[in-house]
N, C-alpha and C positions, 0 to 999 in steps of 0.2 A: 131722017138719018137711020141707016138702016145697025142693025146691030152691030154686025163685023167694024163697023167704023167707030158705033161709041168702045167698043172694045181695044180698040187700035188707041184711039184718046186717051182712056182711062190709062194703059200700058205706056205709052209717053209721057202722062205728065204724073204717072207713081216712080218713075225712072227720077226726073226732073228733081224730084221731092226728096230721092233718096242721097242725088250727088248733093243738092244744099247742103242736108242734114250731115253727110261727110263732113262737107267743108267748115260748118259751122262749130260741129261739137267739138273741134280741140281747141279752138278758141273760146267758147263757153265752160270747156275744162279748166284752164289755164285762169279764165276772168274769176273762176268759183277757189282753185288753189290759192289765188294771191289773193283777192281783197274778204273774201269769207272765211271765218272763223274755219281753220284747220283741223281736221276728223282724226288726222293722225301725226305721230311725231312732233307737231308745235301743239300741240294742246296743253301739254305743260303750262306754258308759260303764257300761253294765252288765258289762264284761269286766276284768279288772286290767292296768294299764299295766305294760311290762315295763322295767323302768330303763333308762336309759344305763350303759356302762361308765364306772365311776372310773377316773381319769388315774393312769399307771402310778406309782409314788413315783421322783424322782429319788435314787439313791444315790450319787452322785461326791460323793468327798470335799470338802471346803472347806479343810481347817488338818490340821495336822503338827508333829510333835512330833521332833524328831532328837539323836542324839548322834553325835558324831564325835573324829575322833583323828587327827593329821598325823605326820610324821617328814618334816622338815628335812635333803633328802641331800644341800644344797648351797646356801652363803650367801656371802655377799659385801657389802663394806663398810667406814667407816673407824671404827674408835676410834683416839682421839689421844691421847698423853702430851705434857705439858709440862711444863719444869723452868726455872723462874726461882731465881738467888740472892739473898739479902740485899742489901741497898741499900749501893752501896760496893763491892761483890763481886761474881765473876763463878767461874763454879762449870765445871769440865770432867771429860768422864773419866765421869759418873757412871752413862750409859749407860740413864738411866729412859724418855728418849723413844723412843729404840729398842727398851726392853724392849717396851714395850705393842702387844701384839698384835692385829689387826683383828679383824673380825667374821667372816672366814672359818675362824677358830680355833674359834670357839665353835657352829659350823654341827653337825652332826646332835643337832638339839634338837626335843622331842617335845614334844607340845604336846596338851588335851583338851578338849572342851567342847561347847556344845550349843545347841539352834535351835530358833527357833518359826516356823512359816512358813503361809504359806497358797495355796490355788490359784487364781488370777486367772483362770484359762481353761484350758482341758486343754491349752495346752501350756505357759502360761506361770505360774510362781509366783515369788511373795516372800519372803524370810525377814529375822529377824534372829537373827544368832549372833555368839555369844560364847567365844572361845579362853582357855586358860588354862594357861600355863607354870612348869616348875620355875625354881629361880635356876641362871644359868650365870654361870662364873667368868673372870674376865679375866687373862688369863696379863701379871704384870707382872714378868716376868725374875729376876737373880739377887739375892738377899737379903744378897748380900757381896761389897762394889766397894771399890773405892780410888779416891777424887778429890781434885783438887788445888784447895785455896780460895785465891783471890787478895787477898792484904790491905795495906793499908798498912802498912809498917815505919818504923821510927825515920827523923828526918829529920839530913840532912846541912847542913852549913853549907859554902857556896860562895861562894869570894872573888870576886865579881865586879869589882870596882876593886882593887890592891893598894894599900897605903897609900905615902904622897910624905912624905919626911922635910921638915922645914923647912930656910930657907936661914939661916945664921947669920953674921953681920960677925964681925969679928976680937974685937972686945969682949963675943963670946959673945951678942948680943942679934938678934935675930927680922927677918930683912929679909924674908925669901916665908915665911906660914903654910905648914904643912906640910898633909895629909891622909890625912885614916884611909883605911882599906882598908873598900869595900865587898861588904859580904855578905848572902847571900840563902838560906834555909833551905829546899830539898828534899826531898822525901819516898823513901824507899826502897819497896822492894814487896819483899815477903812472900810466901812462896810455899808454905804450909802442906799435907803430904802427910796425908790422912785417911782412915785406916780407918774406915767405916761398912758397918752390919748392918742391916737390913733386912727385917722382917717384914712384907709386907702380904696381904690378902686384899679383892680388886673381884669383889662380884657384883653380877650385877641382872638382873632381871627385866622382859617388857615381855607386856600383856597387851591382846588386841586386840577392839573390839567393832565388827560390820562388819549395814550394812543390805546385801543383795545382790539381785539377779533372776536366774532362771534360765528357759534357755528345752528347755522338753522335747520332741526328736524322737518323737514315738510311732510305732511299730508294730505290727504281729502278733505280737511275739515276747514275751516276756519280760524282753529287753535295751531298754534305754530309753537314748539316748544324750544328753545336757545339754551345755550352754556356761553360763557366767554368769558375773557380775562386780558388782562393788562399791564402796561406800568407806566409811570409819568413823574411828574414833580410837584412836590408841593410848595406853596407859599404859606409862610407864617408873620404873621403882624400882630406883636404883642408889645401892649402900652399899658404904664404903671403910673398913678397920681398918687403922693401921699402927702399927707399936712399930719406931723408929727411935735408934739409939745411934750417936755417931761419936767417934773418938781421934785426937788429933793423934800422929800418926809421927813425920814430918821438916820440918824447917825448913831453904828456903834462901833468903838475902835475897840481892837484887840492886841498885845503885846506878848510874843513869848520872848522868855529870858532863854539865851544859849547857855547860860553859865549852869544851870539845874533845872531847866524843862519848865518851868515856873509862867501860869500865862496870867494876865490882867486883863478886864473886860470893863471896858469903861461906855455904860449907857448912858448918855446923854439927856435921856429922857424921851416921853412920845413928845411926835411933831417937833423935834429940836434935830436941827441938822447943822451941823460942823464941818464946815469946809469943802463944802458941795462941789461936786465936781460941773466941770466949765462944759456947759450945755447951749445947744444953739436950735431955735425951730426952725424944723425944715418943713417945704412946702416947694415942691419939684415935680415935675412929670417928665418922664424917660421914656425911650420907644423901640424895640426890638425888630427886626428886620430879617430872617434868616429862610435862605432853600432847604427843600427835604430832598427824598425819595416816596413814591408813595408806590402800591403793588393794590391790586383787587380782582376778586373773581365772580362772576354774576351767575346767576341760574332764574328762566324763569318762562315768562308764555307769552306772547303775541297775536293779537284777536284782529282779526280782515273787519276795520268799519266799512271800509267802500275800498273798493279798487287799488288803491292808490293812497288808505290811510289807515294806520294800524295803531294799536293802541299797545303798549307794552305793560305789563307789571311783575315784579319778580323782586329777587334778594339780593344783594350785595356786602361781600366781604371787604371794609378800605384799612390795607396797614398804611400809615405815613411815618415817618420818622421826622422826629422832633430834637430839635437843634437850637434852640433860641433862648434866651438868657440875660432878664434886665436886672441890675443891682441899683440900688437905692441908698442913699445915707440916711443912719439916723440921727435922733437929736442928741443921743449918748455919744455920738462920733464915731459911732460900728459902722457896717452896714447891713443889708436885705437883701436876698437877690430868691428870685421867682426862678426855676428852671425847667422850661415846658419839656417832657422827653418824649419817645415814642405814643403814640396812638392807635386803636383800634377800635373800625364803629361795625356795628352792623345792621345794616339801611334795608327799613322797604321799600322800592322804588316804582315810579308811573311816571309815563310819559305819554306823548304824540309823536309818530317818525311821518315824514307826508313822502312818498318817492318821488324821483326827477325822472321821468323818459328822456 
């Protein structure tokens, strides 16, 4: 084959080669736009979207769970005794109102209980708790006195007018009537010395349920410093036993005359007693029942044990108001009565609060 012919060759079948390639390439376009990932315009959506971050969880607590426990290292306040006698009688000596000791007698008193509370804002929370006390006893003096009952004694007959003879004529017959002597019947008094014994036992109990707010300083430390305060109700439960017996001793009556001021004193002697007044043992137990008010303000520090458990300790101011009031009979026929009135303690306090998420 001589040249000019493979030349000729060559130049027909690069011709050949070049209509294919026409023909082919827009259908090799078309097969690369539709079934092959897209270079432009659909690339978007042909790639996977990459999320947003989720919003972190908030973990601060909401609610709280506490227990706590106070000691009472100083109170103040009045209980009252009162001693009235029987009707007609007046009673001395027997020393009950003075027995009855205040509320500063019965001060380091311990007290327990527990709270539910919540957090209104990281620094301010709510609770409500509830205190819970043993029974304290009310010092009511000594169980063996000696008083003296005041009574009516026998009555005297007083000549108020003395009597006028008549006038008589010589023939023995009535010229002026005469007249009686007048008189008028006094009472003596009676002054009856009595041994009486004396058994009693006053307790009672006051239990407090308080809504409060606290407001929490936070810082970097682990020390968290608090204020807070309150108000609620109190309960009072106050029960009186006594077993009461009295003896009449001595008898002395006394008489003054109205007519010249003139008095008589008539001792009977020791150990002789003269128309002893009507005595009965008592042996009763009564029980008081009454609501208060009660008011308190706190200050104190809060220590991070773990996460989720703090430890509290601090001071507490509690007023209650007291209302409650048992009377008793005695063996004289008087009565007793106990009158518990307001209160004031001031408590150190420790607890456990645990939070709720």
């Amino acid at each position: 084959m001589t040249i000019a012919t493979c030349t000729k060759t060559f130049g027909f079948l690069s011709g050949v080669a070049l209509v294919a390639l026409s023909a082919v390439a827009p259908a090799v376009a078309g097969d690369f736009n539709g079934s092959a990932p897209r270079l432009k315009g659909s690339y978007g959506h042909r790639v996977a979207h990459v999320p947003a971050p989720a919003p972190v969880p908030d973990y601060e607590p909401q609610y709280y769970l506490g227990l706590h426990g106070s000691f009472a290292f100083h109170s103040s306040g009045d209980i009252e005794g009162i001693e009235t006698g029987p009707s007609g009688t007046s009673i001395a000596n027997s020393g009950f109102a003075d027995s009855v000791q205040d509320h500063g007698d019965t001060s380091n008193l311990v007290s327990g209980g527990f709270s539910i509370g919540r957090y209104v804002s990281r620094n301010v929370r709510g609770e409500v708790s509830f205190d819970f006390r043993p029974r304290k006893s009310v010092a009511t003096g000594s169980s063996e006195y000696q008083t003296t009952v005041i009574a009516e004694g026998p009555a005297e007959t007083v000549i108020i007018s003395p009597a006028i003879p008549p006038i008589l004529d010589s023939a023995g017959n009535v010229v002026v009537p005469g007249q009686q002597a007048i008189t008028q019947d006094y009472a003596s008094v009676d002054s009856h010395v009595m041994d009486v014994s004396r058994q009693e036992q006053a307790k009672f109990t006051f239990q407090t349920g308080m809504v409060n707010a606290y407001y929490d300083f936070h810082n970097r430390s682990r020390f968290t410093p608090f204020i807070g305060a309150g108000a609620g109700l109190v309960l009072y439960n106050f029960q009186r036993t006594v077993s009461e017996t009295s003896e009449c001793r001595d008898t002395t009556n006394t008489f003054t005359n109205p007519t010249d001021g003139s008095v008589r004193v008539t001792d009977y002697g020791n150990n002789v007693c003269v128309r002893p007044p009507v005595v009965d043992d008592i042996q009763e137990t009564r029980q008081g029942i009454a609501w208060g008010y009660a008011l308190n303000v706190m200050a104190g520090v809060s220590v991070d044990l773990t996460e989720s458990v703090k430890f509290d300790m601090g001071y507490r101011f509690l007023y209650t108001s007291g209302n409650v009031s048992v009377g008793l009979p005695t063996a004289l026929g008087g009565t007793t009565a106990i009158d518990i009135k307001d209160r004031v303690d001031n408590e150190v306090r420790v607890g456990l609060r645990w939070d709720i998420h």
